[in-house]
Structure formats: C-alpha cells, structure tokens
C-alpha positions in Angstrom: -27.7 -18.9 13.6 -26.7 -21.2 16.3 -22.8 -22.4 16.6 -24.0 -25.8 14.5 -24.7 -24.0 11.3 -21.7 -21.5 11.6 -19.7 -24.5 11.6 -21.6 -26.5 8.8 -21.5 -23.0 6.9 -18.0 -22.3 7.5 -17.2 -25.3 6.2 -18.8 -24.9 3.0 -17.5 -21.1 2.6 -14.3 -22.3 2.6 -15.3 -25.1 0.0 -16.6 -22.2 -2.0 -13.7 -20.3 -1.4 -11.4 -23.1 -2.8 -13.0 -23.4 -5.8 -13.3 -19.8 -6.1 -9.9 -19.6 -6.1 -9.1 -22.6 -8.5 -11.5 -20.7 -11.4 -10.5 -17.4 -11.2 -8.6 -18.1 -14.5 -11.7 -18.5 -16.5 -13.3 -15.0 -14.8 -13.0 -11.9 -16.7 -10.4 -9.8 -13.8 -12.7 -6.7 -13.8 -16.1 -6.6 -12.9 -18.2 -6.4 -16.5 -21.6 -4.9 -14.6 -22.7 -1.2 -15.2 -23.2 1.2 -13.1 -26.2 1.0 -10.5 -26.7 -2.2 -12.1 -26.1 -4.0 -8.5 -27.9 -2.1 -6.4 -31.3 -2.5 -8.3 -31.4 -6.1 -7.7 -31.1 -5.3 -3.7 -34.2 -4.9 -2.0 -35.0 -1.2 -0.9 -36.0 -2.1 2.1 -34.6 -4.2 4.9 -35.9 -7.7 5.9 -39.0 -8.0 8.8 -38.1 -11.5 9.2 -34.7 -13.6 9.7 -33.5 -15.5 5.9 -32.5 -18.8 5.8 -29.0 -18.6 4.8 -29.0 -20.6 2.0 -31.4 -18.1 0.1 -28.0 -15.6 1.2 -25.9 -17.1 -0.1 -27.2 -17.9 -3.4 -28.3 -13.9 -3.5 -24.6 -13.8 -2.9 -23.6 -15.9 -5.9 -26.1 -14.2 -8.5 -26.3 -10.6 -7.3 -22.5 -9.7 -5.6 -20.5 -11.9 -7.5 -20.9 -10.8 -10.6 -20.1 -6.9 -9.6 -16.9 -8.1 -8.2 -13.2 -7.1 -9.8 -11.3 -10.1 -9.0 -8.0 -8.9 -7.6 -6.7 -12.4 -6.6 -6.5 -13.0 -9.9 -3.3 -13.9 -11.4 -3.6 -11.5 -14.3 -4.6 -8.8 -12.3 -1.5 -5.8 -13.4 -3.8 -3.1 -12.1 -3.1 -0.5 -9.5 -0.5 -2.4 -7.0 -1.8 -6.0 -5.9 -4.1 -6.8 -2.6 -2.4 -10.7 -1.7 -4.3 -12.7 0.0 -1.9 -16.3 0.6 -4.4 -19.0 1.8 -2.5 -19.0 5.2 -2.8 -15.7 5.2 -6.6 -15.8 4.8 -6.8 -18.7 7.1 -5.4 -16.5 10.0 -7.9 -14.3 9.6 -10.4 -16.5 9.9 -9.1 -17.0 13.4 -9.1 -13.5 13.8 -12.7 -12.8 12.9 -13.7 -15.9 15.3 -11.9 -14.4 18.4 -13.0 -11.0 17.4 -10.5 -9.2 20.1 -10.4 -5.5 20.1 -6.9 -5.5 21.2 -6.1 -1.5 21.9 -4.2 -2.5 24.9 -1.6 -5.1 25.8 -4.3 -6.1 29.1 -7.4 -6.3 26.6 -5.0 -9.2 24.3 -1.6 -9.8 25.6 -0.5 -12.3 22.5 -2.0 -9.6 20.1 0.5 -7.3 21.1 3.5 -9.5 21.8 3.1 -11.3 18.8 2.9 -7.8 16.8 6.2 -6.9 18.2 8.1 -10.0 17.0 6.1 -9.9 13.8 7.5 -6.5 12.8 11.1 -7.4 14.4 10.9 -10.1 12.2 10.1 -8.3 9.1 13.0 -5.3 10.2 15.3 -8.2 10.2 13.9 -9.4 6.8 14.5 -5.7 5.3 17.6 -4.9 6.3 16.9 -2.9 9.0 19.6 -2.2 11.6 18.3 -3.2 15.4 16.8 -0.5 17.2 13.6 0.6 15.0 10.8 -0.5 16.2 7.5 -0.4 14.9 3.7 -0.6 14.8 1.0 -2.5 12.2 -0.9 0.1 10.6 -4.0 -0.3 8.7 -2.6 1.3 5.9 0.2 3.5 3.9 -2.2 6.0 4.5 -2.6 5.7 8.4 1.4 5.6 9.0 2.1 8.9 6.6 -0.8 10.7 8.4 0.8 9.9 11.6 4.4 10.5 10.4 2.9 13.8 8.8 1.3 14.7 12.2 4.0 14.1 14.1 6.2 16.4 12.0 3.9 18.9 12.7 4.0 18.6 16.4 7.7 18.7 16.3 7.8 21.7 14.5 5.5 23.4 16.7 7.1 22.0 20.1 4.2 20.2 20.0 1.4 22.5 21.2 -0.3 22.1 18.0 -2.8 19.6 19.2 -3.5 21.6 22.2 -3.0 25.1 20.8 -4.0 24.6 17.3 -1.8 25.8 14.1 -3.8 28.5 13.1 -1.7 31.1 14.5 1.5 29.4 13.1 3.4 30.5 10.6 3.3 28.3 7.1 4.3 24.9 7.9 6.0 23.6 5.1 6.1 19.6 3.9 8.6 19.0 1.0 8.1 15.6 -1.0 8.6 14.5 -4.4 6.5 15.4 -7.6 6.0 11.4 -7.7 4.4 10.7 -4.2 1.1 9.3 -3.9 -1.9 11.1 -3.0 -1.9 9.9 0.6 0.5 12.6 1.5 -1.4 15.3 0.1 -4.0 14.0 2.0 -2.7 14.1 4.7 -1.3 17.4 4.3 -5.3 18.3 4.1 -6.1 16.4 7.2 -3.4 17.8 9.5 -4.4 21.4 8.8 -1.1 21.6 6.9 -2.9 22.7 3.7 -2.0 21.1 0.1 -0.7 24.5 -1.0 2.3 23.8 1.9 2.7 20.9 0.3 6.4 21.7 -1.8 6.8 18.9 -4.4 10.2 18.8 -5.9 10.6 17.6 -9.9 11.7 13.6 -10.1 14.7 13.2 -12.0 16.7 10.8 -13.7 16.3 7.1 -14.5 14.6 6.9 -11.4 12.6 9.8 -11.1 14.5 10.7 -7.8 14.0 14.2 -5.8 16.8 16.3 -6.7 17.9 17.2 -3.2 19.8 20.9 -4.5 16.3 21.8 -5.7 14.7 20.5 -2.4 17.7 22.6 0.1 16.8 25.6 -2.0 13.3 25.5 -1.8 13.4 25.1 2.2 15.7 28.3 2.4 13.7 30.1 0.5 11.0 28.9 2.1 13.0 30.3 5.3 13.4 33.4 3.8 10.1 34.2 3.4 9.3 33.3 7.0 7.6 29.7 6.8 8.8 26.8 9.0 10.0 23.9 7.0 8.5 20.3 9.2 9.2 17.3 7.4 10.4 15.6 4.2 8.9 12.5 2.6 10.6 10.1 0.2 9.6 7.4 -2.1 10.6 4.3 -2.7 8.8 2.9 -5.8 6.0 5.8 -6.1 2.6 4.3 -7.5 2.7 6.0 -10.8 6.0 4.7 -12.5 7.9 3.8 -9.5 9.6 6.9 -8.6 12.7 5.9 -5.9 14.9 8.5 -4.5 18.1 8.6 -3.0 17.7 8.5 0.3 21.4 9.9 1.2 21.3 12.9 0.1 17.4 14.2 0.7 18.4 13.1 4.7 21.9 14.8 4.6 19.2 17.9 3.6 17.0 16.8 6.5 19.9 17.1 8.9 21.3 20.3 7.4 17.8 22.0 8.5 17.0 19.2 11.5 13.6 17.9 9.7 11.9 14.7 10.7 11.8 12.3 7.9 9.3 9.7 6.4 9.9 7.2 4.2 6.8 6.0 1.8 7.9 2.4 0.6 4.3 0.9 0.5 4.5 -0.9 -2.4 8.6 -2.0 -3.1 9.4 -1.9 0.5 8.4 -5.6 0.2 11.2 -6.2 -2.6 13.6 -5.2 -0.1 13.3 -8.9 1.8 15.8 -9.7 -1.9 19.3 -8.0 -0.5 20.1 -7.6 -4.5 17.9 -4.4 -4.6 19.0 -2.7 -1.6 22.0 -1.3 -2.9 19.4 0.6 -5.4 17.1 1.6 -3.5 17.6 1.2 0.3 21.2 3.1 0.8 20.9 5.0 3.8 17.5 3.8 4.6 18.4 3.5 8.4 18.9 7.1 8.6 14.8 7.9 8.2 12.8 8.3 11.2 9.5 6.9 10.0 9.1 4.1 6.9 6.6 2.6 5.9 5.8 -0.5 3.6 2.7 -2.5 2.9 3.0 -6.3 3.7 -0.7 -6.6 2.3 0.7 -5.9 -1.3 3.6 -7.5 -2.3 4.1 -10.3 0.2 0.7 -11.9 0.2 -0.6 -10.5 3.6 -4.9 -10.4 3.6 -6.2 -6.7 3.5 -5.2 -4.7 5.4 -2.0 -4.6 7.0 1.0 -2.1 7.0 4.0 -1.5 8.9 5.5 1.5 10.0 9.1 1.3 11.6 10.5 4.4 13.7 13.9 5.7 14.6 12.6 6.5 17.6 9.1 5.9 18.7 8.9 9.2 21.0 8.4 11.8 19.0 5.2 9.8 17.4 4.1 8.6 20.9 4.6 12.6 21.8 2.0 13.6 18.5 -0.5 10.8 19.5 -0.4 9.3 22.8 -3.5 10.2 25.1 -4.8 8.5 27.7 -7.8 9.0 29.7 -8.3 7.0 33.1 -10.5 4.4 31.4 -7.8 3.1 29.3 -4.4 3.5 32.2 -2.6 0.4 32.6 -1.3 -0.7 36.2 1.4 -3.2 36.8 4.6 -3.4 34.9 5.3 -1.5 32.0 3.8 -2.9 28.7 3.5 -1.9 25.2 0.0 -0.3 24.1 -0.1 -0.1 20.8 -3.1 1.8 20.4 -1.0 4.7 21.8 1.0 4.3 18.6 -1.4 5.0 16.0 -4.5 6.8 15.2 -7.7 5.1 15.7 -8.0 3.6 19.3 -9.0 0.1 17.8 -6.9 -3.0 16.5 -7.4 -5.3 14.8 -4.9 -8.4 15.5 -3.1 -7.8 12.2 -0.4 -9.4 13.2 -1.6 -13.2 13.4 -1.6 -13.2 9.7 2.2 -12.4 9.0 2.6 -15.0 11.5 1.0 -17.8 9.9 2.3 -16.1 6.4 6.2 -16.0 7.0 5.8 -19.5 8.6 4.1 -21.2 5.9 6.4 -19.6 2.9 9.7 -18.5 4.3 11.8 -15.6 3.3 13.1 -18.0 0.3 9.5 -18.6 -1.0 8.5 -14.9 -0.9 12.0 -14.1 -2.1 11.4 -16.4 -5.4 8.0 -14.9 -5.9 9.4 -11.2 -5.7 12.3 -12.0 -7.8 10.0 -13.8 -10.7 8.0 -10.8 -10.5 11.0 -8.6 -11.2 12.1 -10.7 -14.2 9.0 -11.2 -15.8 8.5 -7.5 -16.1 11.4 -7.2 -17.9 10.2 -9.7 -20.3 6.9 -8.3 -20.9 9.0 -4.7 -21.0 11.2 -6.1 -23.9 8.1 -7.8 -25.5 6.0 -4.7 -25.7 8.7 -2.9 -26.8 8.0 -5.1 -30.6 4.9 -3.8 -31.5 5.1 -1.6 -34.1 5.1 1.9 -32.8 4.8 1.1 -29.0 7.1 3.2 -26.5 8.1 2.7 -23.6 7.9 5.3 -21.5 9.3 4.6 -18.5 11.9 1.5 -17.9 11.1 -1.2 -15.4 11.6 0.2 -11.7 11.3 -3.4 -10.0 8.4 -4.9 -11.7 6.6 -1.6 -12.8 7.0 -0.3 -16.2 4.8 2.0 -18.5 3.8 2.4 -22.3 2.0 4.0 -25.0 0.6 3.2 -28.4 0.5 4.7 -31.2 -1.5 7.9 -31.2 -2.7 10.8 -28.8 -4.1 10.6 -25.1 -7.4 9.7 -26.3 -5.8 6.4 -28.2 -4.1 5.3 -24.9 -7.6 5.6 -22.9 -9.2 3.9 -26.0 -6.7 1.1 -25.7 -6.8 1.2 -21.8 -10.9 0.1 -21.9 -10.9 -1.8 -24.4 -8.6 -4.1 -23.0 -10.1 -3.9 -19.9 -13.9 -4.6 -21.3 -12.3 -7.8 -23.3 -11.6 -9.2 -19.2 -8.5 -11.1 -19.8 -6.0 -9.0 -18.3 -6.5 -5.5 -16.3 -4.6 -2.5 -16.5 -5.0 1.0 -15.8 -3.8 4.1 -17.5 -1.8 6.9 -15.4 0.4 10.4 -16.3 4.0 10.8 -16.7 5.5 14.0 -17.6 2.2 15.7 -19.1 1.1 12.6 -21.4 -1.4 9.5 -20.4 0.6 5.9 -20.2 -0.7 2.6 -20.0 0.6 1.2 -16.8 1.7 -2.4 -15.9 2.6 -3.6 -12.4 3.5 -7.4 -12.1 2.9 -8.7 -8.2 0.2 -11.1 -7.9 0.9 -13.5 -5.6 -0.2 -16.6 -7.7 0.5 -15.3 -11.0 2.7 -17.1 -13.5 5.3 -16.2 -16.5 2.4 -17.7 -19.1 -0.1 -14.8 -17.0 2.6 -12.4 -17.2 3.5 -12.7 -21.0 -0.1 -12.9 -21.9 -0.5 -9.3 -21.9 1.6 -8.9 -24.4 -0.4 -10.6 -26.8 -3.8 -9.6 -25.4 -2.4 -5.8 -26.3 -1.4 -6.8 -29.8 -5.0 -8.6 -30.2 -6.9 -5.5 -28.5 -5.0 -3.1 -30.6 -5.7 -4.8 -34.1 -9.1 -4.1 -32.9 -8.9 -0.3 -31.6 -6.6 1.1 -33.9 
C-alpha cells in the first residue's frame, strides 16, 4: 500500500466508522455467533500473494463484524464501559500515524511533557491536593501490580528483586472481600502468593472494609511471624460497587507503617463531580498509590489509566533500571518508562488531551451525573416487578437484582436477555447468591437507553418464567 491508498482508505474507514457509529442502535449489543463459528470462515493458511484491500475489507464486514459485542453501544450495562469519544478516537488516529515508541523523554519529548500536564490536569479535576504526581498506565491492572510490587520491595528493604523472596518470611497483602481479581493477580505475579492475600468482610451500605477486623488480622498476622506489606482499598469495587472508608483503613496503615493503594478504576472518574467526594474520597490524599481508569468512565479510547503517587520514590525504587543503552545525558528529564512495568509507551496521553479539550469538565461532569440519576430510576423501576429484589442499592450508577426464583432462574434470566440483543447484562455474586448486575456509563447512552431495561426485563421475564 502506498501513502495514496492509505489516505483514500483512511478516508473511507472513517466514513465507515461514522456510520458504524450512527447504527449501532439497531445492532443486537452482544455478539449472536457461536463458538468457533468465526474462525471457520478464516482461511487456515496464510496468503502467498498481497490482497487488494477492498476484498479485506469486505472479509471484514461479513466475517469479523458479525462476531463483534458492540461495547460503544448505548445500551451496553455490562461489565464497566470501554468509551471511546470521537475526539478521543481521533487522537489516536494520530497516534497510530506517528507510531512513537516513547520509553524516554529523548525518544518523544511532547509525549512525555504532555503526559505530565495531562495527569496534573486530571489530579486537579479529582480533587487531588498538589504534590502527587503520576504516570499513564495501560491499565488498573498494570498500576496495582506495580503498587503491589512496590510494597513488596518496601517490606523487604527492597532486596527482593535482587535477592528474591523465597527466603522471606510470609508477606502479607490485606484488601477487601470486594476487590477485583487484579489484585489477587497480582498477588500471584509478585510471588506474594493468593493464600497471603487477607481479604477482610465488606460491610454496611457500602460494603466498606471494616478496619477493627483488618488491625486485628495484621497483629495476628504479626504474632505468628508474617510481615504485613501493603493494604489496598476500593472505591466502587466491580461487583456491586464496594467503597471503603479510606480514613480509617490508612489511620491502620500508619499504626503498622504500610504502603497503601487505592483501586478506583471504575468511580474514580465520578470523582471530577465534587458532590460525591464527601462519600467516597475523604482522606483520599492520604494513599500513596491510586488508581483510576480514564478509558471507562470519561470516554478515553482503550487503554488508558492513571496512577497518582504520594511520592514517586518508593515505586521508582521497585522498578527503575537502567542499562547504558537507555541513560539519558543532559539535564534532568522525566522517563516515564522508569515508572512503570513494560519498557514501551504508548502516547496515551494525546487522547485525554484532545478529550478534556473537546468536552470540558462540565460536559463530562453532566454525563457522569445523568449516569448517576438514571440508575436510580431504573433502581426504583425494577424494584415494581412483581417479586424482584434488589439486592444491593445504587453505589453511583451500579445497582444489582434478582428475580423470582433460585440461582439457576437468575442465569436463565441473565441469557435470555442477552440472546434477545437489546440490552446486555451480566450476572455476578453477592453474599453467596447470583445477582443480575446493571452498571449505567456509556458515553452516548440516553435516559430512553437507560429505562429500556426495565421493560426489556419485564418482556424477557414473561417469557422465561
């Protein structure tokens, strides 16, 4: 392909992409294909010869497309959303076109200055009080690993990576019964082991830590000779929305001087509202490490995540290496590469950029807030049916039910509105029993979208019941 046709064919991607976009309303959300059913219309074999593009693309159309679960579409209330805000997209176009690797502040200087405004920016648009700093993670997942392995450094005076752990006693992670999986793995991946994993028993409205069970467990863990490393707290966890309170897990954190992360993937976004930090951010300054995904809530393209630090040394101490191929001479800069895991970057941060530009904090503000209040709605709507429950209460714009009947009913229910393609939920576990779970956060999605679930249930259920 010469530079021509990637211009002629980028313009009519993005003519596709437009109209993509404008139908998605009359696509069923979730892919309808079965299993294997994709891959035995791909060829077994690669190609000899180069393919015209246009035979590509209309493979594209008739083989991928139909396989795909559409998760820009406005009744997507699966899982927590993937946003993609046409700016947003549009800046990784730009991206993709430079194709920088930019692991150093030398190999793309804007990359990394604009990255350090970018999460300034959003510190300022959470609340956060000047002096974190921060770094743009792939994902949730990347920043806890890092935060994880940096707890374990510290507890070992950091000769872990250099000595190893196996000759340490227990190190011990505390977190709550609601986290998300990312933290166990990354129990697994740091050699902490999942059965040093403590998990403490949400409580409350809120399914919150209780912080006299998690100071008891650490001195017993004491007692028996382990070494307590780190706490990790949620804010909105992923199955109902677990939040704790922050205040007094870190006044238990400094009691036993423990490095703290904070997992706010998914509401950390919510927190650009100053309304709902009262709730859920009190203290929040106090936490070494947080973390919250601009790539769910606040329209950001796939993937992009930012974790803020206290104090960037103690990570920099867990993960900074530097061989002579990648020293920097001249005056001190910032190499973010140093910060994180993998030794490439992506420039992630173009796309908040052109994102917060194009919207505003007022415009992403709205969206959150309409989220919030059309949740409750729905909430109070599903709450009619006859012999519905509500298991757990809106936390933000995440709430939970169940019909009438055992486990098996919900699952019933679950995939039978999921194979009808109007809507797409997913079931989860709450205290021993299966839920159906609904999470509002689309970034185009309207009240009509939102309410429609309502009656889509009460159709699906005539049907299943």
């Amino acid at each position: 392909m010469n530079w021509d046709d990637f211009a002629s064919w980028s313009k009519r991607i993005a003519d596709w992409g437009a109209q993509y976009h404008k139908t998605l309303r009359d696509r069923p959300v979730r892919a309808q294909t079965k299993p294997g059913e994709i891959a035995l219309k791909l060829p077994k074999n690669p190609p000899q010869q180069a393919e015209d593009m246009s035979t590509i693309m209309a493979d594209f159309d008739s083989i991928v497309m139909p396989g795909m679960t559409h998760w820009q579409h406005p009744r997507f209330f699966a899982y927590f959303p993937a946003n993609a805000a046409p700016p947003s997209m549009l800046a990784e176009q730009l991206v993709n076109t430079v194709a920088a690797q930019c692991m150093l502040w030398q190999t793309s200087p804007a990359a990394t200055e604009v990255e350090g405004v970018m999460v300034d920016w959003l510190r300022q648009a959470l609340g956060l009080p000047e002096g974190f700093t921060g770094v743009i993670q792939d994902s949730a997942s990347s920043a806890t690993l890092s935060a994880v392995l940096t707890m374990r450094e510290r507890a070992t005076s950091y000769t872990g990576n250099r000595e190893g752990i196996a000759a340490r006693s227990h190190l011990r992670i505390y977190c709550s019964d609601q986290v998300h999986s990312s933290i166990d793995r990354a129990c697994w991946v740091t050699g902490i082991g999942q059965d040093n994993l403590v998990k403490i028993a949400g409580t409350g409205p809120r399914h919150s830590m209780d912080a006299d069970a998690l100071d008891a467990a650490i001195k017993a863990d004491i007692a028996e000779g382990h070494t307590p490393a780190g706490i990790i707290a949620i804010t909105g966890g992923t199955g109902v929305g677990g939040s704790d309170e922050l205040g007094p897990i870190l006044a238990v954190a400094k009691a036993h001087d423990l490095y703290t992360h904070l997992d706010a993937a998914w509401a950390g976004s919510a927190m650009i509202c100053p309304e709902f930090r009262d709730a859920f951010w009190q203290d929040v300054d106090g936490f070494d490490s947080i973390v919250f995904n601009p790539h769910k809530w606040l329209g950001a393209q796939f993937d992009c995540s930012i974790q803020f630090l206290r104090d960037a040394t103690p990570q920099l101490n867990a993960l900074k290496i530097e061989p002579e191929y990648l020293k920097t001479t001249g005056e001190a800069v910032t190499n973010y590469s140093e910060w994180t895991i993998p030794l490439g970057r992506r420039f992630r941060a173009l796309k908040l950029w052109f994102l917060i530009r194009s919207y505003g904090l007022e415009g992403l503000q709205t969206r959150i807030r309409n989220h919030v209040a059309w949740a409750e709605d729905l909430c109070r709507a599903i709450e009619t049916l006859e012999g519905f429950e509500i298991t757990t209460q809106p936390i933000l714009s995440l709430f939970s039910f169940r019909c009438p009947g055992d486990d098996a009913m919900q699952q019933r229910l679950v995939d039978a509105i999921n194979d009808d393609g109007r809507i797409y939920l997913t079931q989860g576990a709450f205290q021993g029993r299966k839920i159906i779970r609904v999470q509002v956060g689309q970034f185009d999605t309207t009240r009509d979208d939102v309410m429609m679930v309502h009656s889509v249930v009460q159709d699906i259920w005539e049907n299943v019941k």
